[in-house]
C-alpha positions in Angstrom: -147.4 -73.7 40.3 -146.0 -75.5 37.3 -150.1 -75.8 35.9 -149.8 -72.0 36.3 -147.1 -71.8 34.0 -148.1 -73.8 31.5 -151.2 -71.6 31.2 -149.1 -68.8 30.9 -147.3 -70.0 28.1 -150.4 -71.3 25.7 -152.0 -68.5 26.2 -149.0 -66.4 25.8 -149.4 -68.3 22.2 -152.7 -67.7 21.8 -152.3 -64.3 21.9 -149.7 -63.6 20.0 -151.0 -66.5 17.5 -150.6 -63.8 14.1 -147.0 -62.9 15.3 -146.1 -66.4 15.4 -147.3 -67.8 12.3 -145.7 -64.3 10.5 -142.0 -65.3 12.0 -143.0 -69.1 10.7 -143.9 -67.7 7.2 -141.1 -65.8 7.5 -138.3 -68.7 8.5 -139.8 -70.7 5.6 -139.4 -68.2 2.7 -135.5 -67.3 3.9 -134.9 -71.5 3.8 -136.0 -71.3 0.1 -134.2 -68.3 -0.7 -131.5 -69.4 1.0 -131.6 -72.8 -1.4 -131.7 -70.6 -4.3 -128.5 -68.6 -3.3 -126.6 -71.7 -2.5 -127.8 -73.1 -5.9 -126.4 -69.9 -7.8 -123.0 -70.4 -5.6 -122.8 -73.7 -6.9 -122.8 -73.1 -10.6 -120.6 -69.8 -10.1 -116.4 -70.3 -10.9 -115.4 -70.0 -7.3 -117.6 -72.9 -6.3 -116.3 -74.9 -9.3 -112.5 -74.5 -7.9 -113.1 -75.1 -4.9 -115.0 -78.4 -5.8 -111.6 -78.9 -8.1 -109.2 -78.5 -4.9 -111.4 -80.9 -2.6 -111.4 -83.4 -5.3 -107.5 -82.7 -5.9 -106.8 -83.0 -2.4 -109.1 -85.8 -2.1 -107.1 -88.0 -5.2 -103.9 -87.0 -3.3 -104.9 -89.1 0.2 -105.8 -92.1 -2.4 -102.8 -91.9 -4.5 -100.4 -90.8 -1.4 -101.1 -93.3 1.3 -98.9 -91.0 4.1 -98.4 -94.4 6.4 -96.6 -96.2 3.9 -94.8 -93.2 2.8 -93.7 -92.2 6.6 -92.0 -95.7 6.7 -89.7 -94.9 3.5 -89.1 -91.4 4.6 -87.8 -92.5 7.8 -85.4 -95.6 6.7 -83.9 -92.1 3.7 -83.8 -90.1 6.6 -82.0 -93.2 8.9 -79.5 -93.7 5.8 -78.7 -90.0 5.1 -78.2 -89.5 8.9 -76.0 -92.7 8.8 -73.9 -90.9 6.0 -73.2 -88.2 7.5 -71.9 -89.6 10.6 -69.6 -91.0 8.6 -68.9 -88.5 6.6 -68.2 -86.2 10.0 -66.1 -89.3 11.3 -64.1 -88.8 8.5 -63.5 -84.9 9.0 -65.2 -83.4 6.6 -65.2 -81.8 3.4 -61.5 -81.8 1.9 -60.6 -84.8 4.1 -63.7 -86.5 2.2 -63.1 -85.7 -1.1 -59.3 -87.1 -0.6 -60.3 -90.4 0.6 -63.1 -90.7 -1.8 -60.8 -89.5 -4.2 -57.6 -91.9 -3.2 -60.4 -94.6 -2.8 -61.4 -94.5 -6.6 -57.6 -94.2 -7.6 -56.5 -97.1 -6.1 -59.8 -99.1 -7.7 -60.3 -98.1 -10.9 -56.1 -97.3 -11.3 -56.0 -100.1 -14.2 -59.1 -98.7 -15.7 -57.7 -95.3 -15.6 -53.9 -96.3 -16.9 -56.2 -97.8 -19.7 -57.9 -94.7 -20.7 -54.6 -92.9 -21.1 -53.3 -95.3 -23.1 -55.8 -95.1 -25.7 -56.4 -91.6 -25.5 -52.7 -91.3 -26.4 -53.1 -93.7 -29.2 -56.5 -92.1 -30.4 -54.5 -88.7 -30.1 -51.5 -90.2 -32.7 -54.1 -91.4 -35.0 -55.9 -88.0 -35.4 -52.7 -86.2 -35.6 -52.0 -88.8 -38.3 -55.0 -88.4 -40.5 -54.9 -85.2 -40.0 -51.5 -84.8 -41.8 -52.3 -87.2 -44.7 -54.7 -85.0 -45.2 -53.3 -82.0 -45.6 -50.9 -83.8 -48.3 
């Protein structure tokens, strides 16, 4: 049974031998003009970019190593959520801004007294040019 096949096949192939070797010609010449088409694609401006983006995209995973980046983007992320925890725990907006507010008062209160004082003075000294020169 299976030598009958096998008979049936080859000569199968025998007969149709033209046929064949047509469709091999055939397969051949659409390789080559297939290379030639994919040669013109290649030197054409869409090719070009799109050799540009791969290369783009490929100097962004060398510069942009994502696992020591995800480790830095997760201890901001860690921080910020810490933040605002405390920034809730505090009650918010308004109530925020006045401790934040009192807070730098009660720190920097010689610093500001400071200020004044010298803005005052600088304030007498302009106002006292300013009238010698007008004389």
């Amino acid at each position: 049974m299976g030598g009958t096949r096998q008979v049936t096949q080859i000569s199968a192939l025998f007969e149709n031998w033209d046929m064949y070797s047509q469709l091999l010609n055939d397969s051949l010449n659409a390789q080559g003009t297939l290379a030639e088409k994919n040669a013109i694609y290649m030197e054409s401006l869409a090719a070009q970019l799109e050799r540009l983006g791969t290369e783009t995209e490929r100097t962004y995973s060398i510069l942009f190593d994502t696992e020591g980046y995800n480790s830095l983007v997760n201890l901001g992320t860690k921080a910020l959520e810490m933040f605002n925890n405390f920034i809730d725990g505090l009650g918010g907006g308004v109530n925020v801004l006045t401790y934040f507010g009192s807070l730098a008062v009660n720190i920097f209160s010689k610093q500001i007294a400071d200020s004044i004082l010298k803005s005052e003075q600088n304030l007498k000294s302009f106002l006292s040019n300013a009238s010698n020169i007008k004389k």
